[in-house]
C-alpha positions, -999 to +999 in steps of 0.1 A: -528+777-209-544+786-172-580+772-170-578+742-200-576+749-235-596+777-252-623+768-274-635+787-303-671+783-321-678+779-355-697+816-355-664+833-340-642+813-369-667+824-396-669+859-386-631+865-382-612+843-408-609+844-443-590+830-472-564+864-478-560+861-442-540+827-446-528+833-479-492+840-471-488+820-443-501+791-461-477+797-490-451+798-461-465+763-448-465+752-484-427+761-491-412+747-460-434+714-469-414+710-500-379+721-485-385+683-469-389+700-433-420+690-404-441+666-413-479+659-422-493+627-424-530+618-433-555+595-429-589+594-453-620+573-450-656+567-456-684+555-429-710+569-451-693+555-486-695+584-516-723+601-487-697+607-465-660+609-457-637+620-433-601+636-427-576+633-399-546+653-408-519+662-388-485+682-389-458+701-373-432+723-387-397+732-371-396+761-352-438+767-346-452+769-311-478+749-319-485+712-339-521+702-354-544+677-354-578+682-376-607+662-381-624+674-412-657+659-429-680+660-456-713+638-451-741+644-472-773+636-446-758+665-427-769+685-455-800+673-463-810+681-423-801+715-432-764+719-426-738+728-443-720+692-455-684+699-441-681+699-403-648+695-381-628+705-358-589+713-353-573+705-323-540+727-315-517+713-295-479+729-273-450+720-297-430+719-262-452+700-242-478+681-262-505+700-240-536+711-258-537+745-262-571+755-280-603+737-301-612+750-330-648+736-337-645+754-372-671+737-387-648+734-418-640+764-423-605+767-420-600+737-445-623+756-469-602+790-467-568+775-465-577+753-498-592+786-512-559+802-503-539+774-523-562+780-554-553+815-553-513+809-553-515+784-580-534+810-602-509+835-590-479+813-607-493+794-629-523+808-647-517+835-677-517+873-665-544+882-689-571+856-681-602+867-681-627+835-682-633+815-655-649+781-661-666+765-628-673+730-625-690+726-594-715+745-571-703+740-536-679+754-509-648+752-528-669+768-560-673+798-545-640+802-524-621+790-557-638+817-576-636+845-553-597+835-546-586+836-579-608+867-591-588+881-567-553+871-581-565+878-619-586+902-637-618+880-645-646+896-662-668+864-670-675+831-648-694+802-667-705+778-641-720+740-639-734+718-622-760+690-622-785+710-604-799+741-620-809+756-580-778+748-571-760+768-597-780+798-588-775+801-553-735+798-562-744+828-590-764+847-564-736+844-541-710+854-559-726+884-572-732+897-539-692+893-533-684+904-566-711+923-584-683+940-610-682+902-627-707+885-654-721+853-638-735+828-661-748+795-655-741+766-686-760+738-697-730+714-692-692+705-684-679+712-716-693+743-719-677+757-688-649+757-707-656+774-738-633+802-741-623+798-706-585+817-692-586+794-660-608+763-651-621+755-615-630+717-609-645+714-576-668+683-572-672+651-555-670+629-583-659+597-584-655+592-625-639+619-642-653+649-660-629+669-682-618+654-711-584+659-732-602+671-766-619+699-739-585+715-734-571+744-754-531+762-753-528+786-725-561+769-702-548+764-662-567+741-642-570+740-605-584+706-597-592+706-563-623+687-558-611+644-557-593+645-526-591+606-518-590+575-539-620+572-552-630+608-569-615+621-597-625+651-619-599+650-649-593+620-676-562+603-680-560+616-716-567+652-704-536+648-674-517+632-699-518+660-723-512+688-699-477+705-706-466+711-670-489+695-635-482+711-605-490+691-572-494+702-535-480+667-523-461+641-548-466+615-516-505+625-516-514+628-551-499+593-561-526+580-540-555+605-541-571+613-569-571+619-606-528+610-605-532+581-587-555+564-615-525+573-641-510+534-652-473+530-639-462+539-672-478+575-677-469+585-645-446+616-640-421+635-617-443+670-610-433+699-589-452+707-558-466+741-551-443+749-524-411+743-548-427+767-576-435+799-552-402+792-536-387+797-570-369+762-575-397+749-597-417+768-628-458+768-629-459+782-665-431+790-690-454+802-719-487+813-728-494+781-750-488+756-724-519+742-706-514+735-668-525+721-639-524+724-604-541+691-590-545+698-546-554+672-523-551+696-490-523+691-463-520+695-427-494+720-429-517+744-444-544+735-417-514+745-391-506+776-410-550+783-406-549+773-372-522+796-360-536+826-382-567+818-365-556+822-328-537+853-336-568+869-349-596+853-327-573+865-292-575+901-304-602+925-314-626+913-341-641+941-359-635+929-399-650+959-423-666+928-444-675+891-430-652+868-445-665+841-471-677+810-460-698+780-468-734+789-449-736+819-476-744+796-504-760+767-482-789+786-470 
C-alpha cells in the first residue's frame, strides 16, 4: 500500500461497523475453521491478574488477501479513569507478502461485534423458534451486543437482566431501550431469577467461579456462554454442563482449555460440535424442543479476520450508515 499502512481510529470503526455487518462473513470464517482449513492460534494472559487481561490472536485462512494479528484487552483501571475496559488494536497484514497493510486501533470493537455476531448464529441454530424470554447475566459490552444480536434472530418480548450492581444494570436497561424500545426490560434481584421463565439465557461476565447451576435449568432453555474466555473464569457449574443435552463449542482445541469445559474432570468430558460444523449442516444445534443447549464461545482469530476484512471494505468507501452501529461507549458513559 503506497505511503505505509493505513490506519483507522477507533471513532471511524465505531461509527461504521456493526455486528449484522460481520454476521455472514463470520459464519463463513467460522465454517471454514471447522472444515480443518487456515489456522488461528492464541495466546491469553494477565499483567493486571482478574483486573486485567489480554489477547493476541492470530489467523489466516486459504485463499484471503489478507492474515491477522489482534491484540485485544480488558483492564479494569482503564475503566475506572473513565474508559471503556476493552482496548486493542488489529494489525492486517498482505497474505502474499507479509507487508502490513492497515491498523485498526478498534478500541475493541471489532472483537465485541464479531462475538455479538457468533451469539446471534448460535441463537439462530440452536435456540427454539418461539423464544420469547431472554435471561441476562451480566451488564457489560457483550450484555448488550448479546441482547441486541439475538433479539434480532428471535422474537423476544421480555429481557430479565442481573448483575451485582443495581447502576450498572440500568444503564444496560437504558441502553437497550433506546435500541429496542418495542421490548420489556426488567432488572432482577439475582442470577437465578434471570432465568425464571427464560426461552434463551445470556452469560456474559468476568467471573472466575461459576454462576448457573444445574437445578437452574429447565427443557427447551439455550445458553450462550460467552463471558470466561481464559482459564480462570467460568460462568456455568459442572453439574449444569453436565446436564445439558447437546453443547455446541466455537473451538474443541480452545474450549478444553478456556473456561467452564476445561474445569470438567477427564471423565465427564465430551466430544461437542463446533459452531462452524452446525451452520455448515454436518453437526445439529437442537433436535427438539425439550432439549437444553449450549453454545459455550471463547472467540477466535478467524472471526477477528472475517471483522477485519469487513471493516476495510466498509471504512475505504462512503460512510453514511442510517443508524450508528452498537458499541461499548453507549452503555459506559
Amino acid at each position: 500500500m503506497r505511503g505505509g499502512p493505513a490506519y483507522f481510529d477507533p471513532q471511524a470503526i465505531r461509527g461504521t461497523v456493526g455486528y449484522r455487518d460481520v454476521l455472514e462473513p463470520v459464519a463463513a470464517a467460522l465454517r471454514d475453521y471447522s472444515r480443518g482449513l487456515g489456522d488461528a492460534p492464541a495466546a491469553v494472559f494477565a499483567p493486571a491478574g482478574p483486573d486485567g487481561d489480554v489477547h493476541v490472536k492470530s489467523a489466516w485462512l486459504p485463499g484471503r488477501q489478507v492474515f491477522t494479528v489482534k491484540v485485544a484487552s480488558w483492564f479494569l483501571e482503564r475503566a475506572r479513569r473513565g474508559g471503556t475496559p476493552g482496548s486493542g488494536v488489529i494489525a492486517v497484514f498482505d497474505a502474499s507478502t507479509g507487508d502490513l497493510r492497515a491498523l485498526l486501533d478498534d478500541e475493541h470493537h471489532l472483537s465485541d461485534v464479531r462475538t455479538a455476531a457468533a451469539g446471534a448464529l448460535a441463537a439462530r441454530t440452536m435456540a427454539r423458534r418461539d423464544s420469547r424470554v431472554l435471561g441476562v447475566i451480566g451488564t457489560g459490552t457483550q450484555a448488550y451486543l448479546q441482547t441486541l444480536a439475538v433479539a434480532d434472530e428471535l422474537p423476544l418480548r421480555d429481557i430479565r437482566v442481573w448483575g451485582r450492581h443495581a447502576s450498572h444494570v440500568q444503564s444496560l436497561a437504558a441502553a437497550l431501550h433506546a435500541r429496542r424500545p418495542d421490548l420489556r426490560i426488567i432488572g432482577v434481584d439475582s442470577a437465578r431469577a434471570a432465568l425464571d421463565g427464560a426461552d434463551v439465557l445470556v452469560t456474559a461476565t468476568s467471573s472466575t467461579e461459576p454462576l448457573v447451576h444445574e437445578s437452574w435449568l429447565t427443557p427447551g432453555l439455550h445458553i450462550n456462554a460467552v463471558g470466561a474466555d481464559d482459564p480462570t473464569k467460568a460462568e456455568l457449574t459442572s453439574a449444569s454442563l453436565n446436564r445439558a443435552d447437546r453443547i455446541v463449542v466455537d473451538s474443541r482445541e480452545l474450549t478444553a482449555i478456556h473456561g467452564d469445559l476445561s474445569r470438567l474432570p477427564a471423565a465427564d468430558r465430551r466430544f461437542h460440535p463446533e459452531l462452524g460444523e452446525v451452520l455448515a449442516g454436518s453437526a445439529s444445534g437442537r433436535e427438539n424442543d425439550e432439549e437444553i443447549t449450549i453454545c459455550k464461545l471463547i472467540g477466535l482469530g478467524v472471526q477477528d479476520l472475517a471483522a477485519a476484512e469487513v471493516a476495510l471494505d466498509m471504512l475505504d468507501g462512503p460512510r453514511h450508515p442510517a443508524t450508528a452501529p452498537a458499541h461499548a461507549r453507549e452503555i459506559h458513559r
